[in-house]
C-alpha positions as CSV (number, residue, x, y, z in Angstrom):
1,X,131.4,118.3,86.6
2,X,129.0,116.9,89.2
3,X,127.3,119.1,92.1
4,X,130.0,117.6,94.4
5,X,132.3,120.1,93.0
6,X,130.8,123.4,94.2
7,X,130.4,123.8,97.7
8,X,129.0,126.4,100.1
9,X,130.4,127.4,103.2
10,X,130.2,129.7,105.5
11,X,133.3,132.6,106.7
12,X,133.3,133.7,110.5
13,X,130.3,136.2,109.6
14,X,127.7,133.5,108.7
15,X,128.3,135.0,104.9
16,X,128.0,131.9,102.7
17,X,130.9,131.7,100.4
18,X,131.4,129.1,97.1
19,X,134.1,126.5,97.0
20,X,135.3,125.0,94.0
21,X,136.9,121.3,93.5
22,X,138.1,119.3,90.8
23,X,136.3,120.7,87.3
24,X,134.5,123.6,88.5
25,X,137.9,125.1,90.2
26,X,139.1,123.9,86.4
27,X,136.8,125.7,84.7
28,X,136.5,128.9,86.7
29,X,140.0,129.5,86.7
30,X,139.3,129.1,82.8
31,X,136.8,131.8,83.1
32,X,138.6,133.8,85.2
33,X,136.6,133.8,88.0
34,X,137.7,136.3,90.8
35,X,134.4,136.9,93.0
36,X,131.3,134.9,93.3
37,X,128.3,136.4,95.5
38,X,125.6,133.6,97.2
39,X,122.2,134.0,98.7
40,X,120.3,131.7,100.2
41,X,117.1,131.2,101.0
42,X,114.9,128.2,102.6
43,X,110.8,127.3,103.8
44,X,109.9,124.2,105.6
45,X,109.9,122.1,101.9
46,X,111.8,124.7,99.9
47,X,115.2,126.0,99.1
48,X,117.1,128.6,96.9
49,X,120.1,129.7,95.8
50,X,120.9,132.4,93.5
51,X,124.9,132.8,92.5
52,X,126.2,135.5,90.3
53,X,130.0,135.1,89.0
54,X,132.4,138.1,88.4
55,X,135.7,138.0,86.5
């Protein structure tokens, strides 16, 4: 799995929202992944994201 594979977008809201590809859709369908929750965060030289997955 490479970080190509997870994505973050955003829904009509400006809520950022994961999207999986390839492996990581692979391996949370495995997991049984039915909600993932994203924040984001950024400074002038820094950025964050914390992810928690539900299933």
């Amino acid at each position: 799995m490479g970080w190509r594979d997870i994505g973050i977008r955003e829904n009509p809201s400006d809520e950022p929202f994961l999207v999986f590809s390839g492996p990581a859709q692979e391996l949370a369908t495995q997991r049984a992944v039915i909600l993932a929750f994203v924040t984001l965060s950024h400074t002038q030289h820094h950025a964050i994201a914390c992810i928690v997955l539900d299933g």
